[in-house]
Structures are given as structure tokens and as C-alpha cells.
One Martini backbone bead per residue (centre of mass of N, CA, C, O) as a GRO file, in nm:
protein
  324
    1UNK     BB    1   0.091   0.034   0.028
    2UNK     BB    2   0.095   0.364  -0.001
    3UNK     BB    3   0.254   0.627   0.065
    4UNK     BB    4   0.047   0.925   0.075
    5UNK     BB    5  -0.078   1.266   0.026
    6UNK     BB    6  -0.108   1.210  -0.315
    7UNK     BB    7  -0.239   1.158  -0.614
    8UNK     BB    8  -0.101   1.101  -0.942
    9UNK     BB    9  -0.357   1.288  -1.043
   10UNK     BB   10  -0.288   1.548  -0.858
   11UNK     BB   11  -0.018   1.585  -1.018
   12UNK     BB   12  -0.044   1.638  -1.244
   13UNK     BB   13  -0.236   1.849  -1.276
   14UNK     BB   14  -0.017   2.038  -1.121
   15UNK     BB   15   0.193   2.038  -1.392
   16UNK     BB   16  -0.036   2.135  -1.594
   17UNK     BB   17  -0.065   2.439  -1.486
   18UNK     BB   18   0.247   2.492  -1.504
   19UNK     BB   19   0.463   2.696  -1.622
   20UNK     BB   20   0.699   2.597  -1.446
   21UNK     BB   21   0.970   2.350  -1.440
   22UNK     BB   22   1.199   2.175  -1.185
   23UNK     BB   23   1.400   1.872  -1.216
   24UNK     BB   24   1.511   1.697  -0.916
   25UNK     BB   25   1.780   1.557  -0.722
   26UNK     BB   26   2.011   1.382  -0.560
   27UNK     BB   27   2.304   1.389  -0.432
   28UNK     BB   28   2.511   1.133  -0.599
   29UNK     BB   29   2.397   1.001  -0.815
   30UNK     BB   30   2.185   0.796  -0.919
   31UNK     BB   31   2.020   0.602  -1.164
   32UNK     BB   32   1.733   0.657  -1.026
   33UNK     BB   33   1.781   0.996  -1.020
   34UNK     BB   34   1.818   1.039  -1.323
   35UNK     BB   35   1.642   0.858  -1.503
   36UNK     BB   36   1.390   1.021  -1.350
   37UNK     BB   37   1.445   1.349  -1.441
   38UNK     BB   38   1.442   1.264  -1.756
   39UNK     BB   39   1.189   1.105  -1.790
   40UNK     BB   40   1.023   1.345  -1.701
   41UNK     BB   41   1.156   1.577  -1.912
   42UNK     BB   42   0.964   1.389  -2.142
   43UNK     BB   43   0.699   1.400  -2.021
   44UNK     BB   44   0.644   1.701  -2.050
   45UNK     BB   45   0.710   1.751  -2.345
   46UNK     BB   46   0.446   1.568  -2.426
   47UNK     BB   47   0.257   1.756  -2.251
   48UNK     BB   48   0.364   2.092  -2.265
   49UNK     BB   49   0.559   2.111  -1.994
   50UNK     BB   50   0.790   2.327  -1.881
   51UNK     BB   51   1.097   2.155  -1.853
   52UNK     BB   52   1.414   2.146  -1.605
   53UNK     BB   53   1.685   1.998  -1.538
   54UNK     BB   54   1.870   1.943  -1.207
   55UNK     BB   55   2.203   1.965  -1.059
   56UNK     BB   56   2.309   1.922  -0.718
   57UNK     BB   57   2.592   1.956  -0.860
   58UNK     BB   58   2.908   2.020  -0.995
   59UNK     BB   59   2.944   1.745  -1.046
   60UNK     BB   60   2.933   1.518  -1.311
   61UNK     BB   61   2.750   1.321  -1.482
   62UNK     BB   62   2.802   0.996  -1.482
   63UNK     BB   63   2.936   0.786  -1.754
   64UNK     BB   64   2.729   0.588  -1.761
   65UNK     BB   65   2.477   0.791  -1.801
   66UNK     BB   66   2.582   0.954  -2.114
   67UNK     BB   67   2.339   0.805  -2.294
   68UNK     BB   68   2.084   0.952  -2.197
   69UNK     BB   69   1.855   1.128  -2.274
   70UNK     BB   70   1.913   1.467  -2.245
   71UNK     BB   71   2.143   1.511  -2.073
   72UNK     BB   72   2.229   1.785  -2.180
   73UNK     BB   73   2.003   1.955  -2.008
   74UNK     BB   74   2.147   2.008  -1.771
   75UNK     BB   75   2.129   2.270  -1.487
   76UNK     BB   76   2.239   2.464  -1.296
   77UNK     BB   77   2.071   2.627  -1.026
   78UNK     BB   78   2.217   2.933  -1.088
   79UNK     BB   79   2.088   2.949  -1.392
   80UNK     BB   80   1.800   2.968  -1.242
   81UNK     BB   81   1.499   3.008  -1.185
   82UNK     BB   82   1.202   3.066  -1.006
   83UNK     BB   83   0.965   2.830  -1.007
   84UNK     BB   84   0.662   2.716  -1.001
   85UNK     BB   85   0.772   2.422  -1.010
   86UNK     BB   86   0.921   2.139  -0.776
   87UNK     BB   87   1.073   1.825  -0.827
   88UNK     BB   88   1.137   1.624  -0.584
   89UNK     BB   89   1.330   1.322  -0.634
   90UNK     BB   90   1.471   1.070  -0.473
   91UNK     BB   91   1.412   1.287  -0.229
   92UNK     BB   92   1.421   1.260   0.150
   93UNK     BB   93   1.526   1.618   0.143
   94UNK     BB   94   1.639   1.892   0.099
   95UNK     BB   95   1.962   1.879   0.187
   96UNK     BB   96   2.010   1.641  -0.094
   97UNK     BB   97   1.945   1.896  -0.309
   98UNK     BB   98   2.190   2.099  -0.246
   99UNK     BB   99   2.220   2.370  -0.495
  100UNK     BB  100   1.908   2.328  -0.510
  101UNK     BB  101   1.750   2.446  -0.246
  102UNK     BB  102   1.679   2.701  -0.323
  103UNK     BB  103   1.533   2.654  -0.550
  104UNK     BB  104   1.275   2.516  -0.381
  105UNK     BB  105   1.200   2.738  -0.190
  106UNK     BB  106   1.124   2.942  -0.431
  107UNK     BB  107   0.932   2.810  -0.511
  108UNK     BB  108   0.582   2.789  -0.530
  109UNK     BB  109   0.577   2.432  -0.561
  110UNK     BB  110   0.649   2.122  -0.386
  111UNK     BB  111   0.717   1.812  -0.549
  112UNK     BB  112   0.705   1.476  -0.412
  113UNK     BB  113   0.890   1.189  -0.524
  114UNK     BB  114   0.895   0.873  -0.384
  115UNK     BB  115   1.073   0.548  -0.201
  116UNK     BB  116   1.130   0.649   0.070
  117UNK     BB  117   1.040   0.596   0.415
  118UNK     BB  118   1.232   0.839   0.528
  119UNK     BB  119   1.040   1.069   0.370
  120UNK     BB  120   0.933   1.406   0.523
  121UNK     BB  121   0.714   1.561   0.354
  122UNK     BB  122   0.786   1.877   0.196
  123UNK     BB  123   0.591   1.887   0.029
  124UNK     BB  124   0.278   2.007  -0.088
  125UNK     BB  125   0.308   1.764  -0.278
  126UNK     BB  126   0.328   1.363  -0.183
  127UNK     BB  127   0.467   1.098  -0.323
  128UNK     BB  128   0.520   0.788  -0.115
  129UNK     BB  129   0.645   0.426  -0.201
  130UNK     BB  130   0.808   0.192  -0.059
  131UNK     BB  131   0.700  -0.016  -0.274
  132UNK     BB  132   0.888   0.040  -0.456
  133UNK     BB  133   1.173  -0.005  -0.698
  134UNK     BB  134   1.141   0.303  -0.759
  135UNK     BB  135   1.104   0.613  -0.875
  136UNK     BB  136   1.097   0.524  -1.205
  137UNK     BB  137   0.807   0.333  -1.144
  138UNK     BB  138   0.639   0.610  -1.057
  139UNK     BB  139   0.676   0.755  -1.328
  140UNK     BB  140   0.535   0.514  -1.503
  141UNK     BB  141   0.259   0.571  -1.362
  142UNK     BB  142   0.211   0.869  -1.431
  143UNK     BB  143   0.198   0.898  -1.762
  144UNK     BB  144  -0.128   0.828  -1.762
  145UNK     BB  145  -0.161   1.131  -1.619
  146UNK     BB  146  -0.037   1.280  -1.859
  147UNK     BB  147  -0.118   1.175  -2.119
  148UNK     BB  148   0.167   0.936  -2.169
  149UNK     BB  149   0.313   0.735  -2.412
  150UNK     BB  150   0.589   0.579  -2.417
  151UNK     BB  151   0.918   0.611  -2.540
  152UNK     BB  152   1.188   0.526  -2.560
  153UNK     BB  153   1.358   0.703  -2.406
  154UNK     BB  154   1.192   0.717  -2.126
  155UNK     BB  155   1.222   0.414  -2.098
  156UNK     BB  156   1.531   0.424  -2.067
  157UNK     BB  157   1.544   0.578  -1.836
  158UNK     BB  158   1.368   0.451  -1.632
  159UNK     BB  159   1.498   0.162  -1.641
  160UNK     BB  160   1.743   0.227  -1.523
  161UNK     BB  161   1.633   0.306  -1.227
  162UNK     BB  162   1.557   0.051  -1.228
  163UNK     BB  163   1.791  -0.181  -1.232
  164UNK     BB  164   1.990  -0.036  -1.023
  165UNK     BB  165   1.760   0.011  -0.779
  166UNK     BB  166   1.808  -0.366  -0.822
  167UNK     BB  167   2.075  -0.488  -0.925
  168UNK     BB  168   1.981  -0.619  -1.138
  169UNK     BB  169   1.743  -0.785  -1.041
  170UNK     BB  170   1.851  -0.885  -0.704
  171UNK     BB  171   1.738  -0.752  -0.509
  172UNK     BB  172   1.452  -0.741  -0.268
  173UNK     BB  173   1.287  -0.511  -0.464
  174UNK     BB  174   1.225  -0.774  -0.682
  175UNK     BB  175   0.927  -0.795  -0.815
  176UNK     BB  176   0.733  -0.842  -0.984
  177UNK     BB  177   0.620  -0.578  -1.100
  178UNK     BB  178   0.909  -0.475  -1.150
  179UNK     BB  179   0.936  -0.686  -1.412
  180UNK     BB  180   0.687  -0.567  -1.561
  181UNK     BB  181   0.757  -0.295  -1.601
  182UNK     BB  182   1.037  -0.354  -1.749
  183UNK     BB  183   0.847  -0.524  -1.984
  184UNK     BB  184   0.718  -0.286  -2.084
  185UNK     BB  185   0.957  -0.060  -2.128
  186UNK     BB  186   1.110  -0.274  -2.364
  187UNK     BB  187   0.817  -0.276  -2.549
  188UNK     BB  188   0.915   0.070  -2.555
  189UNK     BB  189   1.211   0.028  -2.696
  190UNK     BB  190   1.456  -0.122  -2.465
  191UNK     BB  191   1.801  -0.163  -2.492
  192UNK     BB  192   1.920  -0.366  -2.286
  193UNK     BB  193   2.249  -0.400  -2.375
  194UNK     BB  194   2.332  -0.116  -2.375
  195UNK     BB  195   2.264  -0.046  -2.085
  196UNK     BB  196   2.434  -0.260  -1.951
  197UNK     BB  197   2.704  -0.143  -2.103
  198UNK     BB  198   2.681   0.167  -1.990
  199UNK     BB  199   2.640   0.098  -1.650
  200UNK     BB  200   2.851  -0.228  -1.629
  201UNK     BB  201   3.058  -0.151  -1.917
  202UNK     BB  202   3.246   0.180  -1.854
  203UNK     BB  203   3.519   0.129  -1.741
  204UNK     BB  204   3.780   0.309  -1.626
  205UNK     BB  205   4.104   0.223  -1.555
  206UNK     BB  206   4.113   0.368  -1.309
  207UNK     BB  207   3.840   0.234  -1.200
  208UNK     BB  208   3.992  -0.046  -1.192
  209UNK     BB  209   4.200   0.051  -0.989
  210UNK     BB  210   3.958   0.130  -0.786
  211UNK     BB  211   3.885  -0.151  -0.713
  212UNK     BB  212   4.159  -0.312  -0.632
  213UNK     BB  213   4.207  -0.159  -0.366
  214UNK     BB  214   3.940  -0.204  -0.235
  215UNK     BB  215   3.971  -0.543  -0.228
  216UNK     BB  216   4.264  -0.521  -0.060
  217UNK     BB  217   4.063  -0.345   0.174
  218UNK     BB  218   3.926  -0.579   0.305
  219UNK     BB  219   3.754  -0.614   0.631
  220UNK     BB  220   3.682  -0.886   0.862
  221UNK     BB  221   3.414  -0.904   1.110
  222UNK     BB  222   3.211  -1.060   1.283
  223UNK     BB  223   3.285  -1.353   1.202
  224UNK     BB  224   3.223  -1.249   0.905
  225UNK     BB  225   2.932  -1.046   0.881
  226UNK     BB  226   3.147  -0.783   0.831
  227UNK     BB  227   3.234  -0.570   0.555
  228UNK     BB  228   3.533  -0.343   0.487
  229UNK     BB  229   3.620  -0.030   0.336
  230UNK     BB  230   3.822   0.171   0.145
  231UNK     BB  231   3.868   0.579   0.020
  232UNK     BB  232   4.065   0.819  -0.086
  233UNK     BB  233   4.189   1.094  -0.222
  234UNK     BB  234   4.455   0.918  -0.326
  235UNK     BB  235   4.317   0.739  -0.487
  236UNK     BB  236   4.284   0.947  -0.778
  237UNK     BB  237   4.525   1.049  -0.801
  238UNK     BB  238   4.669   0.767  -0.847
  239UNK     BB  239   4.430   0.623  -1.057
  240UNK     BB  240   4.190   0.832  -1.203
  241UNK     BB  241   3.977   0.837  -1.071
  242UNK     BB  242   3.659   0.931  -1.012
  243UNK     BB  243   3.383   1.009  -0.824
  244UNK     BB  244   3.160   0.907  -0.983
  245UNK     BB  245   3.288   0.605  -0.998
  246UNK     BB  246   3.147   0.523  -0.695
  247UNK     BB  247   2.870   0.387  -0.672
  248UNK     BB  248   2.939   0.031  -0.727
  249UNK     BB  249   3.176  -0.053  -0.536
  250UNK     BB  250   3.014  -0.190  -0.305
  251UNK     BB  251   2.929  -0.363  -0.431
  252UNK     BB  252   3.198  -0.582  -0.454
  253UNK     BB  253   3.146  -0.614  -0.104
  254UNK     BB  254   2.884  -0.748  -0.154
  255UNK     BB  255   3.009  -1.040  -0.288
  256UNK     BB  256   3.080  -1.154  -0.076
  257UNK     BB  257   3.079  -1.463   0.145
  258UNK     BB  258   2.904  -1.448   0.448
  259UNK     BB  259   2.766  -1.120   0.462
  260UNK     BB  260   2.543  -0.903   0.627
  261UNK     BB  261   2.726  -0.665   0.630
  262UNK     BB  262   2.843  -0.375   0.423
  263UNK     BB  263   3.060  -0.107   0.353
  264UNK     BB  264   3.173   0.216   0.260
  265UNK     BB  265   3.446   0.450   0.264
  266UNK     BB  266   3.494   0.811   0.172
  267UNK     BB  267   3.683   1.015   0.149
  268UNK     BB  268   3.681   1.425   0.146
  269UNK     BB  269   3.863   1.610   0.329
  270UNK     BB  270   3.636   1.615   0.643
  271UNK     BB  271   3.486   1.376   0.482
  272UNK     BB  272   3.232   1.069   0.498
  273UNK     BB  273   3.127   0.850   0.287
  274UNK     BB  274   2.839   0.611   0.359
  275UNK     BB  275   2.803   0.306   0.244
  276UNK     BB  276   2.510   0.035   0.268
  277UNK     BB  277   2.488  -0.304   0.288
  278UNK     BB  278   2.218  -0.589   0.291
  279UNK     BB  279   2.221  -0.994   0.281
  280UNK     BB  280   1.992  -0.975   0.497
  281UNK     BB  281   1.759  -0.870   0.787
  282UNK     BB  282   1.929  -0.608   0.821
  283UNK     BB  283   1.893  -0.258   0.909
  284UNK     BB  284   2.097   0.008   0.718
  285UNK     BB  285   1.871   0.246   0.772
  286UNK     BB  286   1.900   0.273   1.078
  287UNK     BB  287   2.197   0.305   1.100
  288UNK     BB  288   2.199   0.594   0.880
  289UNK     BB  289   1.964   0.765   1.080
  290UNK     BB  290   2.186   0.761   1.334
  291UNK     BB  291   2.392   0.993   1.135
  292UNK     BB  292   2.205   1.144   0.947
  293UNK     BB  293   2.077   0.950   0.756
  294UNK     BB  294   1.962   0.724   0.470
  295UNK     BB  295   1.724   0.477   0.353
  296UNK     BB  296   1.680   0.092   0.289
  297UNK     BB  297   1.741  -0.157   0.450
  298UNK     BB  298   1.976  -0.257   0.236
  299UNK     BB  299   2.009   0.047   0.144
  300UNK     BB  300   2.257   0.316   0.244
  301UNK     BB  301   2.328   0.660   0.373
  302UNK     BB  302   2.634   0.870   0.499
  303UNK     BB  303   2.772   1.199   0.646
  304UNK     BB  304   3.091   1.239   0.787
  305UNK     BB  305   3.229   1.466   1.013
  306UNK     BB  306   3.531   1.358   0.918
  307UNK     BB  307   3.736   1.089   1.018
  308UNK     BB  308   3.760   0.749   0.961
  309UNK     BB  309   3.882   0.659   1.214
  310UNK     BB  310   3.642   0.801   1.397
  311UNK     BB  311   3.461   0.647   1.309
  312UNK     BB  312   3.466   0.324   1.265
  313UNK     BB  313   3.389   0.224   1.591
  314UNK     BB  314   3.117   0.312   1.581
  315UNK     BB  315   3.004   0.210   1.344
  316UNK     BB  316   3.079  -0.105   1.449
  317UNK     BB  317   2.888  -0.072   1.688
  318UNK     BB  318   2.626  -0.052   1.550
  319UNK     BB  319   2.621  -0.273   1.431
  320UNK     BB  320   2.636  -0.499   1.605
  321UNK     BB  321   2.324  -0.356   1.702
  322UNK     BB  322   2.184  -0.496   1.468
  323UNK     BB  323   2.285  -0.803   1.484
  324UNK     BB  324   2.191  -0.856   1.786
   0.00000   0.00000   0.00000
């Protein structure tokens, strides 16, 4: 059942009325972030709604999504007018929406489509479905109430959306419905191998020297049920690799066998991005929002004020807090 505040029907109409929108996604964009606001950007062309993708940060959009129909539309934050309607996208807060949050308050009206949990609804108007398997199967559920009908583009983004958001079809959370959702996509003209080898075979030599690296820095503890890496700024340097390619990186430590709850440490500056996975029924969204973070149950993230050294024993006993 949908937790949500506002139908389907009544954002639609509410886009079809709007003279402009703006429509944005959380920073550190993965493939159902960006998928889904470019989706969107496509569907509204067609519905006749002037309507302009905006980037949450200064940082290039990943080069596995620059396939994607559209993608060089996005338009940085201070480009842009204050919209009449500002749509976040797969943002559980207005301040994960980076350098756009400014724009999102100046708006007249923000509406708010989700599927995390622990989304705010902050939008004057939200719908917010914790039971979907990406932020792009609610626009695509979207789409016949703006009375659009799905062309191949808009399928490519979508589907990209589904695809990453689901594990390539592995997580938890590919139930059927994500399945036949992905079924009619495909029907509505998405290449398929494509779109596979643009976002899990498009890998820059730097990005897979910072794959051995992250791999041979992988540490088991508690029994073998937990096991974490990281990543430093020296890292990047070092090996050519950029910010935006360690998205994936992530599942790498989660394909390791035998472990319930795996992490992964990026530092950056004074600061430490923290992705965590779960491939049992422990929840690492619990773990995320006790850090100010959020995410879903298998799968979650947050940002620690400091060094890895002083977070690490904290995290790790956080985790054990969740598995005993």
C-alpha cells in the first residue's frame, strides 16, 4: 500500500497547470536518480509542460548515464529562475538536494515523488511509496495521467532507473510488479544490452584500478558477518579515477560470501560518504538515520563531519547493535 499524501492524478494536474517546473534529484546521483528526473523531463515535453532537469551539484553527471536521452539538459541550480513548480525526485530531504535546495524553496509549489521510507514529505504536495522498486516505476506509473504515452527514450531512462535501483534485478526489492514494470519498458523500445553495457561495462582503467584497490583493503570482522573498505582522496589521484565512478563500488564489497551487512568509506576533504549494504534482514537504514542519513533497509548512506579513523569504531559498533 502507497504511503502518500497527495494521487497520482492530483500531481499530474498539477504539472499540467504549472507554467514552469524544475526538476531535481538528490546529490551523488545514482541511475534511479537521474534516470528518473530525466524520465520526467521527457514526459513532460510531451505532455506540452516546459519543464528543465537541474544538477544537485557542481560535480559531472557519471559517465555510465551519458547515454541517456536528454542528459545534456541539465542545467546547474544558479542558471535557473525561481520555478513555478519544483518536482524532488527520489530526495528523502530537501537538504540532499545540494546546490538546488535554494531553488526547491524559492519555488511556488514543491512536489515530492519517493519511494524511501524515511522520506520528510516536505513537498506541499508528496507522494511517497516505500512498496516501489525505484523512484522511476512511480513515473512511469505517472505517465497515463499526464496522458503520455511511453516512447523509447523516456523507457530508456525509466528502465535504467529500475535496472540500478534493483541491483540489475537482485535486491529485495524485485518483486513481480518491478519485473512486468521493466516487461513493458523493454516493449515500449529499450535496447537492453545497451543500456547493460553503458552502466556495468563502461568502466575507465583508473575506475578499475580503484576497484583492486578498494578489494584488497576489504576487512572481515564480527565472525565474517561484517566486512568494509574504504577509499581516500589519494586514491583518486593516484589511480585516474573520478568521484562520480565509485557509485558501484559498493557491490563489489557485497559480493564477498558469508557477510550480513558490508560498508564502504569514501573520504573527501574533512568529510567521509558512507554507502552500506545488506544481504540479510538486518536494517542498514536504521544504522544510516542514527548517523543523520538515510536510505532502505538493504540499502542506505550517510555523510560523517570527520576522519574515517574516528568514525570507524563508532560505525562498527552500530553494526553489531543491529545484528545482535
Amino acid at each position: 500500500m502507497a504511503d502518500h499524501d497527495s494521487s497520482l492524478p492530483t500531481i499530474a494536474a498539477a504539472l499540467k497547470e504549472a507554467r514552469s517546473v524544475v526538476i531535481g534529484a538528490h546529490v551523488d546521483p545514482d541511475g534511479d536518480a537521474i534516470g528518473s528526473v530525466l524520465g520526467l523531463t521527457l514526459a513532460c515535453d510531451l505532455a506540452g509542460i516546459p519543464a528543465t532537469p537541474v544538477f544537485a551539484s557542481s560535480s559531472a553527471v557519471p559517465g555510465s548515464y551519458g547515454f541517456l536521452p536528454s542528459v545534456n539538459r541539465f542545467r546547474r541550480a544558479a542558471m535557473l529562475e525561481a520555478p513555478d513548480v519544483f518536482v524532488a525526485l527520489d530526495t528523502p530531504s530537501f537538504a540532499r538536494l545540494g546546490e538546488a535546495e535554494p531553488l526547491a524553496h524559492s519555488a511556488g509549489r514543491v512536489i515530492v515523488i519517493d519511494h524511501h521510507p524515511d522520506n520528510a514529505r516536505l513537498g506541499a504536495m508528496s507522494y511517497v511509496d516505500p512498496t516501489a522498486a525505484s523512484t522511476g516505476s512511480i513515473i512511469w506509473n505517472l505517465l497515463p495521467w499526464l496522458r503520455v504515452a511511453a516512447n523509447s527514450d523516456i523507457a530508456t531512462c525509466l528502465y535504467t532507473a529500475l535496472l540500478t535501483d534493483t541491483g540489475r534485478f537482485s535486491y529485495q526489492n524485485t518483486s513481480p510488479e518491478a519485473l512486468r514494470t521493466a516487461a513493458a519498458m523493454v516493449e515500449r523500445g529499450v535496447n537492453v544490452q545497451q543500456v547493460f553495457t553503458h552502466v556495468y561495462e563502461n568502466r575507465s582503467a583508473g575506475a578499475l584500478a580503484l576497484i583492486g584497490r578498494t578489494l584488497s583493503r576489504i576487512t572481515c570482522v564480527q565472525a565474517g558477518s561484517v566486512a568494509y573498505s574504504w577509499v581516500s582522496s589519494d586514491d583518486f589521484t593516484q589511480t585516474g579515477a573520478r568521484p562520480e565512478e565509485t557509485e558501484n563500488l559498493i557491490d563489489q564489497v557485497r559480493s564477498l560470501g558469508g557477510v550480513k551487512v558490508v560498508f564502504l568509506m569514501k573520504s573527501s576533504g574533512d568529510s567521509v560518504r558512507v554507502s552500506l549494504r545488506a544481504k540479510a534482514d538486518a536494517d542498514v537504514g536504521h544504522i544510516a538515520r542514527s548517523f543523520g542519513g538515510g536510505g532502505h533497509k538493504a540499502a542506505a548512506g550517510f555523510t560523517w563531519s570527520g576522519e574515517a579513523d574516528t568514525l570507524l569504531p563508532v560505525l562498527l559498533q552500530r553494526v553489531k547493535q543491529t545484528l545482535s
